[in-house]
N, C-alpha and C positions, 0 to 999 in steps of 0.2 A: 639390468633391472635397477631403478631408483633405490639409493639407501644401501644396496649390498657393495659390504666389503670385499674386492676381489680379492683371491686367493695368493697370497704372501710367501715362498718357501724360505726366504730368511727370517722373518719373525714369527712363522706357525699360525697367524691369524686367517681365519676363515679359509678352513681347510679342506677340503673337498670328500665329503665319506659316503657311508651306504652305509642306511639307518631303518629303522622302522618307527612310520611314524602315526601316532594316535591323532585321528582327525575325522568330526564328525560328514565332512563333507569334502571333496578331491578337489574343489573349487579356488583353496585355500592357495597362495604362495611363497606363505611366512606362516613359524611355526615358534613357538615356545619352546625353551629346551627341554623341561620336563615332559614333552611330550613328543622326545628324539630319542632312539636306543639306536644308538653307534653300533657299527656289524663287522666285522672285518674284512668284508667283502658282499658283492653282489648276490651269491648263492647263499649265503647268511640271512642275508635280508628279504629273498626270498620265502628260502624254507620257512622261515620266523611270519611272514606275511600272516594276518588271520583279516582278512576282507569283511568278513561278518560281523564281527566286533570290532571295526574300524583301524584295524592296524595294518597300514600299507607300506610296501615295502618300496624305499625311495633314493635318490641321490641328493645330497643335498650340500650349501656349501655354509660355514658357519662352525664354531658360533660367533657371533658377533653382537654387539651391544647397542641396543635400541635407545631415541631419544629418553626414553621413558626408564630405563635402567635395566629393564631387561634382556638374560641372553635367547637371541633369538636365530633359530638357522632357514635360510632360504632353499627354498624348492630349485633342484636342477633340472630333475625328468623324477616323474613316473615308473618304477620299474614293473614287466608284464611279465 
């Protein structure tokens, strides 16, 4: 994917997690941090999912810093 930092295990940059993420449309494949909650795992991020009120449960890689200054995390899959 253009732009994403790949994932670093000596400097911790763009790290690979399962998050829950607030998004008005699944379209999306870049996210703002404020609208990423870190899980500690898959089944975290599920049970936490609420689909209705747009919060999906996701893998995601990030964070990482946009031209624009902001920290932004990239969509890896979808979680079902």
């Amino acid at each position: 994917m253009r732009g994403m930092v790949p994932p670093d295990p000596e400097s911790k940059a763009s790290n690979l997690e399962y998050a829950i993420v607030y998004v008005p449309k699944r379209s999306r494949n870049r996210f703002s941090a404020n609208c990423v909650k870190i899980k500690s795992c898959a089944a975290d991020a599920l049970d936490n999912a609420d689909p209705d009120n747009k919060y999906f449960a996701a893998r995601v890689s990030g964070p990482s810093k946009s031209s624009e200054g902001q920290y932004i995390y990239y969509l890896i899959e979808w979680l079902e």
